[in-house]
Structures are given as C-alpha cells and as structure tokens.
C-alpha positions as CSV (number, residue, x, y, z in Angstrom):
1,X,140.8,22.0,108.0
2,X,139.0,20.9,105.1
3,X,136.6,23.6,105.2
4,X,139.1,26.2,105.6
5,X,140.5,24.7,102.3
6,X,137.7,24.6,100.8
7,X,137.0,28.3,101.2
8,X,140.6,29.0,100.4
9,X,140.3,27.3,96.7
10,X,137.1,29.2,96.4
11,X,138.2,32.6,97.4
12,X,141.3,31.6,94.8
13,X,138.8,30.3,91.8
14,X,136.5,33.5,92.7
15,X,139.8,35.7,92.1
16,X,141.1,33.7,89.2
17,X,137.6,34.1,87.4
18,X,137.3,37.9,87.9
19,X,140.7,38.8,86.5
20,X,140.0,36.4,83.6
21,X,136.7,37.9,82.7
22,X,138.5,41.8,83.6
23,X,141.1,40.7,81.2
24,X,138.4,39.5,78.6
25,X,136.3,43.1,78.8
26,X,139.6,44.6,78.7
27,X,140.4,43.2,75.4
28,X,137.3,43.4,74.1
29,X,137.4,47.2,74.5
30,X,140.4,47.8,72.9
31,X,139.9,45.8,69.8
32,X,136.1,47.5,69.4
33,X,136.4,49.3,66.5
34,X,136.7,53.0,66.5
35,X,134.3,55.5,64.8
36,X,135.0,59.1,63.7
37,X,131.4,60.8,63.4
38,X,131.6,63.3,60.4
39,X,128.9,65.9,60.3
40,X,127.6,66.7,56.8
41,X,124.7,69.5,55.6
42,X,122.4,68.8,52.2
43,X,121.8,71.8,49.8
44,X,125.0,73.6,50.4
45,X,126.3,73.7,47.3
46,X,130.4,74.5,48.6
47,X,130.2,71.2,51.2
48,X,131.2,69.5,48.1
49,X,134.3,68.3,49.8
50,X,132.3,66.2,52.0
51,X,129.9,65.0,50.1
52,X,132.8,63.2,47.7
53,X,134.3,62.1,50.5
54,X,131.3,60.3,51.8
55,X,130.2,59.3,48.5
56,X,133.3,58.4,47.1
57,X,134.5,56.4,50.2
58,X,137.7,58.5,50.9
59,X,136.3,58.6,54.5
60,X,136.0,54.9,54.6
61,X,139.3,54.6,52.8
62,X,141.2,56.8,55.3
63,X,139.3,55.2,58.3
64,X,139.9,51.5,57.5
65,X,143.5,51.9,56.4
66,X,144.0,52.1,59.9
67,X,141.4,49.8,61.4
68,X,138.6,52.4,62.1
69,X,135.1,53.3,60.5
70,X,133.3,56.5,59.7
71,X,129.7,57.2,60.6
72,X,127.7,60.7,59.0
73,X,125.5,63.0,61.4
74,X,123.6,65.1,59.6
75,X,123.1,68.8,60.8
76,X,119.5,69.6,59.7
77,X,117.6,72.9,59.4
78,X,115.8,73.6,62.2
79,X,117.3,70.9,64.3
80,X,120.5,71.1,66.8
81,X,123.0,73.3,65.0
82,X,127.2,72.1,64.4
83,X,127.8,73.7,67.7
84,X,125.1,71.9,69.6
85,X,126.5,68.9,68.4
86,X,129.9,69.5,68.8
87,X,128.8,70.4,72.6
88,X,126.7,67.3,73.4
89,X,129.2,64.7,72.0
90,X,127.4,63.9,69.0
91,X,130.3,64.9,66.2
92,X,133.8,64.3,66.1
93,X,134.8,66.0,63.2
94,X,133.5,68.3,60.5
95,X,133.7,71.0,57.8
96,X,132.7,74.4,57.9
97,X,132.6,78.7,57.5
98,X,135.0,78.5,59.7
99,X,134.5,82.3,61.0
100,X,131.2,81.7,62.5
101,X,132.5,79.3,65.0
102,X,135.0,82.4,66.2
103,X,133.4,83.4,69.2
104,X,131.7,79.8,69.9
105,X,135.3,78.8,70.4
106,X,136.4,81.4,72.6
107,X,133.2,80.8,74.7
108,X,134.6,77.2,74.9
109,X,133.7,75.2,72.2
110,X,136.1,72.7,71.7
111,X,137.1,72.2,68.4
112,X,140.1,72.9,66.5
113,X,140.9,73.4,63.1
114,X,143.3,71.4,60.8
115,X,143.2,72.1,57.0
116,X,142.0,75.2,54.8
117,X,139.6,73.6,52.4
118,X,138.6,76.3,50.0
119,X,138.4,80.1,49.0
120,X,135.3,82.0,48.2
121,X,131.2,81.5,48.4
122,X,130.0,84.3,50.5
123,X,128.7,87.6,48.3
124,X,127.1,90.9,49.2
125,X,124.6,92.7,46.9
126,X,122.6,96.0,46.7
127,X,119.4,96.6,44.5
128,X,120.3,97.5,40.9
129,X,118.9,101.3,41.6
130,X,120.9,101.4,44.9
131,X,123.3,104.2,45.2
132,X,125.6,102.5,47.4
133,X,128.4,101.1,44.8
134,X,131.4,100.0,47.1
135,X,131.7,98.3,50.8
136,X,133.3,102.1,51.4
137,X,129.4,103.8,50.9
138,X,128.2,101.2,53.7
139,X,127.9,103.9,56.9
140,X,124.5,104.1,57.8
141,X,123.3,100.7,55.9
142,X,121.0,97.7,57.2
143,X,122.5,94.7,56.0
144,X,120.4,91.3,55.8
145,X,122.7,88.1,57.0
146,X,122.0,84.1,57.5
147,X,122.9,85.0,61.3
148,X,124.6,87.5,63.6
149,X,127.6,85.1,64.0
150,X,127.7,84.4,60.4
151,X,130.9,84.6,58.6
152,X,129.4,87.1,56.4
153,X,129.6,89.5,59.3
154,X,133.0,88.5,60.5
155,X,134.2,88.8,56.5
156,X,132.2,92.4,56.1
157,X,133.0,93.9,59.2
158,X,136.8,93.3,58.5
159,X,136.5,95.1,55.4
160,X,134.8,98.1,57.0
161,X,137.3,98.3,59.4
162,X,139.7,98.8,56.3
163,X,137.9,101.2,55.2
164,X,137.3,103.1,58.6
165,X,133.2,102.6,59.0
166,X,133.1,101.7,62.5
167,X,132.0,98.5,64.0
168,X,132.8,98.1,67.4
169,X,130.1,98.3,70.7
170,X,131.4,102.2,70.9
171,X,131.6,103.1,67.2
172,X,129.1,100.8,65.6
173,X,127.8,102.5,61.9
174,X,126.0,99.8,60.4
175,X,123.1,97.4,61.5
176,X,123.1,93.9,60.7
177,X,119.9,91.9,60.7
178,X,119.5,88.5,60.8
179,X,117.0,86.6,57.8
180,X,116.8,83.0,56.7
181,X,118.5,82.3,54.1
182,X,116.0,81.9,51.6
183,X,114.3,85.0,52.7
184,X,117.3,87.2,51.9
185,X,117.1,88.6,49.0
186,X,113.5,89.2,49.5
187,X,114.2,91.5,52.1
188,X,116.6,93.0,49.8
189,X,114.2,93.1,46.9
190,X,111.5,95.0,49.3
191,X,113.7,97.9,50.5
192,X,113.6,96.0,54.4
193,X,117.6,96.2,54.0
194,X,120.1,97.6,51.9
195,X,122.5,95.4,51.5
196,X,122.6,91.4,51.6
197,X,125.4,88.5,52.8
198,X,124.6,85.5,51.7
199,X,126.5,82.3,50.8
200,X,126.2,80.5,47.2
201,X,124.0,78.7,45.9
202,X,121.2,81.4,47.3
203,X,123.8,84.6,46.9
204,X,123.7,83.9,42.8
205,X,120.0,82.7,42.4
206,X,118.8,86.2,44.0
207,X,121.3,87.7,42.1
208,X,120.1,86.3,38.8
209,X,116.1,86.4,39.9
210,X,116.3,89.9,40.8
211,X,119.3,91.8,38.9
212,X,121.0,92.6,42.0
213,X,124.4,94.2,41.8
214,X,127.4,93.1,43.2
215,X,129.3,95.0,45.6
216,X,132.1,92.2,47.4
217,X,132.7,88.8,46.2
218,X,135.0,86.7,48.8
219,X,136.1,84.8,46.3
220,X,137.7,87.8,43.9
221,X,138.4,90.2,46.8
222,X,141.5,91.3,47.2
223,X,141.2,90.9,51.0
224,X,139.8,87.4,50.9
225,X,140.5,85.9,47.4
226,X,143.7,84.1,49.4
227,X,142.1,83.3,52.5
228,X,140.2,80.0,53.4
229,X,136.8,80.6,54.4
230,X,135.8,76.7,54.6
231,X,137.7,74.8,56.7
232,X,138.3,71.5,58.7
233,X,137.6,70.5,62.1
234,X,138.6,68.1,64.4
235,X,137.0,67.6,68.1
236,X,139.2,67.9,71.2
237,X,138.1,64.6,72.4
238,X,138.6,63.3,69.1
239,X,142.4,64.8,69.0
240,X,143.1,63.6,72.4
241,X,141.6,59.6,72.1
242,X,142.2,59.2,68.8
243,X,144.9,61.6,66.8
244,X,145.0,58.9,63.9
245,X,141.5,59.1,63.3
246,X,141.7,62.7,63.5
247,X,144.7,62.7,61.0
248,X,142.6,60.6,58.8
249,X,139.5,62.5,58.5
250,X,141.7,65.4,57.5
251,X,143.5,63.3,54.9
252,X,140.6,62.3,53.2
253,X,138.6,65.8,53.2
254,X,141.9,67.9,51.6
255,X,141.8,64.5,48.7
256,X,137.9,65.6,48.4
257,X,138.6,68.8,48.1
258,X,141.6,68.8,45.5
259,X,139.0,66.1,43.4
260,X,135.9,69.0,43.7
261,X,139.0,71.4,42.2
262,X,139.8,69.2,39.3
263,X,136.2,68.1,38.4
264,X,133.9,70.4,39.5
265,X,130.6,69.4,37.2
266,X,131.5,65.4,39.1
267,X,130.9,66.9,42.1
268,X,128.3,68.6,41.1
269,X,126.2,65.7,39.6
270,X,127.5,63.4,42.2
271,X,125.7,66.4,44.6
272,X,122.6,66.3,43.0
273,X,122.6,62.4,42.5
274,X,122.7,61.3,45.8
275,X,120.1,64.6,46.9
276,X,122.5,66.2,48.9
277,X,122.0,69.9,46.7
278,X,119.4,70.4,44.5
279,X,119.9,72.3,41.3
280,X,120.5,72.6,37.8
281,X,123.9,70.8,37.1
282,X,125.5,73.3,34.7
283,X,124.4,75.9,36.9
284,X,125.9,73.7,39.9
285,X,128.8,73.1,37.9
286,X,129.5,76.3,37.3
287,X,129.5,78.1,40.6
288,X,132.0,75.0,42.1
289,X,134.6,75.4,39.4
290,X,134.4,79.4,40.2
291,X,135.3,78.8,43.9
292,X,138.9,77.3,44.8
293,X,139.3,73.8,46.0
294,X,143.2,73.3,46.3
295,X,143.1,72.7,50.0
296,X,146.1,74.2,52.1
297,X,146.8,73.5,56.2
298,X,149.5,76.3,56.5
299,X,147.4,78.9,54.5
300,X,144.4,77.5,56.6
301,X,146.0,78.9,59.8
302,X,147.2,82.2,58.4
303,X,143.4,83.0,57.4
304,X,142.5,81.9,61.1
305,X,145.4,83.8,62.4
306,X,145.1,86.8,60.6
307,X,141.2,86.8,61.1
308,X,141.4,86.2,64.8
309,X,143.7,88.9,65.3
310,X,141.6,91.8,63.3
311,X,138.1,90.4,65.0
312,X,139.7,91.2,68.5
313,X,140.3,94.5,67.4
314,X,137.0,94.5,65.8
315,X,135.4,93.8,69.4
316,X,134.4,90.3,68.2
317,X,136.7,88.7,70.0
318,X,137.5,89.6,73.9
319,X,140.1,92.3,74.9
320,X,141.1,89.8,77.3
321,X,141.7,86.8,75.6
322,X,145.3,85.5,74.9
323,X,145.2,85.8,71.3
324,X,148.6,83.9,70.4
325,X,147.4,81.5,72.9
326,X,143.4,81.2,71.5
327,X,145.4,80.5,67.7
328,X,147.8,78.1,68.5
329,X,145.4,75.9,70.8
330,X,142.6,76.7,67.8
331,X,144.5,75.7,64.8
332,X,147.1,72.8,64.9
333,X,149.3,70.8,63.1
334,X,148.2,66.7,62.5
335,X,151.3,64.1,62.4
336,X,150.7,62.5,59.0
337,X,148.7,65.1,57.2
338,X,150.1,67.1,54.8
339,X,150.0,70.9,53.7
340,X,147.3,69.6,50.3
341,X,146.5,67.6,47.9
342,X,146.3,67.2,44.2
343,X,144.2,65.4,41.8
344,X,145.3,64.4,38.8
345,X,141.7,63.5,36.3
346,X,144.1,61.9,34.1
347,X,145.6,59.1,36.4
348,X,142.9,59.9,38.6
349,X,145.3,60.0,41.5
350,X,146.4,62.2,44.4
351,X,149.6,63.6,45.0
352,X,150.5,65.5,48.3
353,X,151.5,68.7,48.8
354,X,154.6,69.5,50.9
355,X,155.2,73.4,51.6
356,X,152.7,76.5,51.3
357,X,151.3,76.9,48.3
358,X,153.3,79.4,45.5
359,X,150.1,80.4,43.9
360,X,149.4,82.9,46.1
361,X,150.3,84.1,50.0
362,X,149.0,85.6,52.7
C-alpha cells in the first residue's frame, strides 16, 4: 500500500514538475525579444534611406516602441546576394530596385513589397560620337548592364516596347550583356557595347570621366519620373510571425526616406562618415537631392502594378501566371503604416501622409 503510494506521489510530483518547467519555457519564449534582420549594401549611394535609418536609430526607434530590436545583415559584393538571403532565412526585411526581384518572385521568392521609397538613379549613355541619339535608334544595339535581371533591363525594355523595338524570345532586337558595375563604362568607352545601364553613383562618374551622352534618365523620363524604382520589402515569414515588426520596419524606412528628401548633403555626409559610400560630399550631395525621396505606399504599388503587367507582355514574366493574383499577393497593404512621410528640417519632425500623393500620378 505504501509503495503504491509512494509511486503515486512520484508519478504526481514527476507530472507537476514537467508542466511547471513546460510552462516556464513557454514563457520564456514568448517574452524573448523579437528581431527584424534589415539587410543593408555600402557604396550605393541611393540606399540612403537605410543608412539614416540605421544610423539615426529610426530602426531602433520603430522596433523598441513596440518591445522589439533590429539587427543589420549586410549584403556584400561577391558574397550571397538579397535573394540568397531572403531564401535561406537570413533577412527579414529590406530595401531595394525593386524590378530586379520581378521574376525571383514569381519563381517563388517570398517577399513582398510595402512602400515606394524613391524615383530615379538608373541612366543609360552612348559615346559622345555615337549616332544613336534616342532609346527609339536602339534596334540592333549591345547594351552593357549590372545584370541580366537588373532593373535597368526591366526599365529599358519597357520603353522599347513603347517604342516598338522588339524584346520578347520571338522578336528580340537588341542584346544585353551583363558587366560589373565598375567595368561599365569601360566597355562603353572601348566600342565592346553601345549603349550602358547603370545605376548612380557609377552612371554619373563615367559620364563625367568620359563625356558620355545621355540618352534616358529614370529619374526625368516621362515614363518613369512618377514611378518608384526603390522600394521596401518585407519577408513572408516576417508578415506572418510578426506583422508589427513588419509595420515597423516600414515606418521607419518611409521617415528615412522623407529625411534623405529634406537634407540630402546630411545624408550624404552621414554616408560617407560612417563608410557606408565613398565619395566627394558635394558631389554625393548633389546626386541625392536630384533623385526623389518623398516616399509613397499607394504610388509604390501602381509602379509594381503597372510594371508587372507590361513585363508579362514583355515575356519577362510568364503567360501563365495570374497576374492580378502575382500583384495583390506581391504588394500589400501594412495596418499602421501610412501612405508617407514628411520631414520638416525646421522642427525636425515627421508628419504622415494620408492619401496619394497630388504632386504627381500614375
């Protein structure tokens, strides 16, 4: 009797014990402290948004406000690229040309996107002796790009199509070649292509080291002068674990971005300060406060939408893919973010914007 009681208390204690310490690791997990892992690039002179936010501690600001933290991965030349990152787990949220992640995301990347961050950086030159002199004398041409899934080639091949130079697998009338960056306007300069995309800071320092001549400029095209090519992204994981970090992140990029618009030579020193672009600041200075920072969510997805739906017909996209379907999952709407910011120099404080943007439409 006694040593059927016995094993009875112990088979009790033994039960007691495990849910106490289940309810102890259960606790402890939910009060760890979350982290939103923000990628980040050095010398890219138009990631200015995320370098103020990191620097500036609207990251850490957002984050903590609601009991979470933000760590930095960077994404490093000749390492694992954004999407590699994104794939293995390693980045929850990020800033980026958001048209060379197009096809990655139809393949199945899992990312969507959640702000429009800012207008312009990518320009295309011929030699100063070329005889090509608009996108529209471009049939027949080799044209030198950062990558074959670039956003340079997504932007040019949508203005080709407007201008009826084919580009699809059946009716394709101009080659693209893929360069480094830095060796882009070299292969300009040599005759080995006759046209180059490239994104600023490189596009203006081979344009001012060789005289090149400027044939489209994203951020004073008619075209693309409205549309976002920069934008934010948030990880699926990320959206469906933690929305409020997610909404955060967001938060705090558009407040970078509308502080980059107000006080572009800050940025740039604060850039070159903390090593994240080399440079000459008034040069530095001079190219942000050309580009347009006045971040916009809604005008984000028209760009997305309105470039999705042109790239399919391009060929870039799949025939086959739901296309209403590929935007709405690929672009969304955050609970607590809104359309922009503003940034006041004076008062040195933000004020939200509520509604598209009446500067300009798509």
């Amino acid at each position: 009797m006694k040593k059927s009681l016995l094993l009875g208390t112990s088979v009790l204690f033994a039960a007691v014990s495990l849910s106490f310490f289940g309810c102890n690791k259960k606790e402890a997990a939910s009060s760890a402290q979350k982290v939103v892992r923000i990628n980040y690039q050095t010398g890219t002179l138009c990631a200015a948004p995320v370098h103020v936010a990191m620097k500036m501690g609207l990251f850490d600001a957002e984050l903590q406000a609601i009991g979470q933290k933000a760590e930095y991965v960077a994404v490093v030349e000749g390492g694992a690229t954004l999407a590699e990152l994104i794939g293995s787990g390693k980045v929850d949220a990020g800033y980026g040309l958001y048209a060379t992640q197009l096809q990655a995301i139809e393949n199945g990347l899992p990312i969507s996107y959640t702000s429009g961050i800012h207008v312009g950086c990518t320009k295309y030159y011929v030699r100063a002796d070329s005889p090509i002199q608009s996108v529209a004398d471009l049939r027949g041409a080799k044209i030198g790009v950062p990558g074959l899934a670039d956003s340079s080639v997504m932007n040019l091949k949508r203005k080709l199509m407007d201008v009826g130079i084919g580009v699809t697998a059946d009716n394709n009338e101009v080659e693209f070649l893929a360069y480094a960056s830095s060796d882009l306007a070299i292969a300009l300069n040599n005759g080995a292509v006759d046209v180059i995309g490239a994104h600023d800071p490189v596009a203006t320092k081979g344009e001012l080291a060789y005289g090149f001549r400027k044939i489209l400029d994203t951020g004073t095209d008619e075209k693309f002068r409205v549309e976002y090519c920069c934008q934010q992204f948030v990880t699926h994981k990320l959206l469906k674990e933690n929305p409020e970090g997610a909404a955060a992140v967001t938060r705090a990029l558009q407040k970078a971005s509308a502080f980059v618009e107000a006080e572009p030579r800050a940025a740039a020193q604060l850039q070159i300060e903390n090593n994240l672009v080399a440079g000459d600041l008034d040069f530095n200075a001079a190219l942000l406060d050309e580009l347009n920072f006045i971040p916009s969510r809604s005008l984000g997805k028209k760009t997305f939408d309105k470039a999705a739906r042109q790239l399919q017909k391009a060929g870039i996209l799949k025939p086959t893919t739901d296309i209403e379907k590929f935007i709405a999952q690929s672009y969304i709407e955050l609970f607590g973010v809104p359309d922009g910011y503003t940034y006041d120099k004076e008062t040195k404080t933000y004020k939200e914007i509520n509604g598209e943007r009446k500067d300009f439409a798509l």
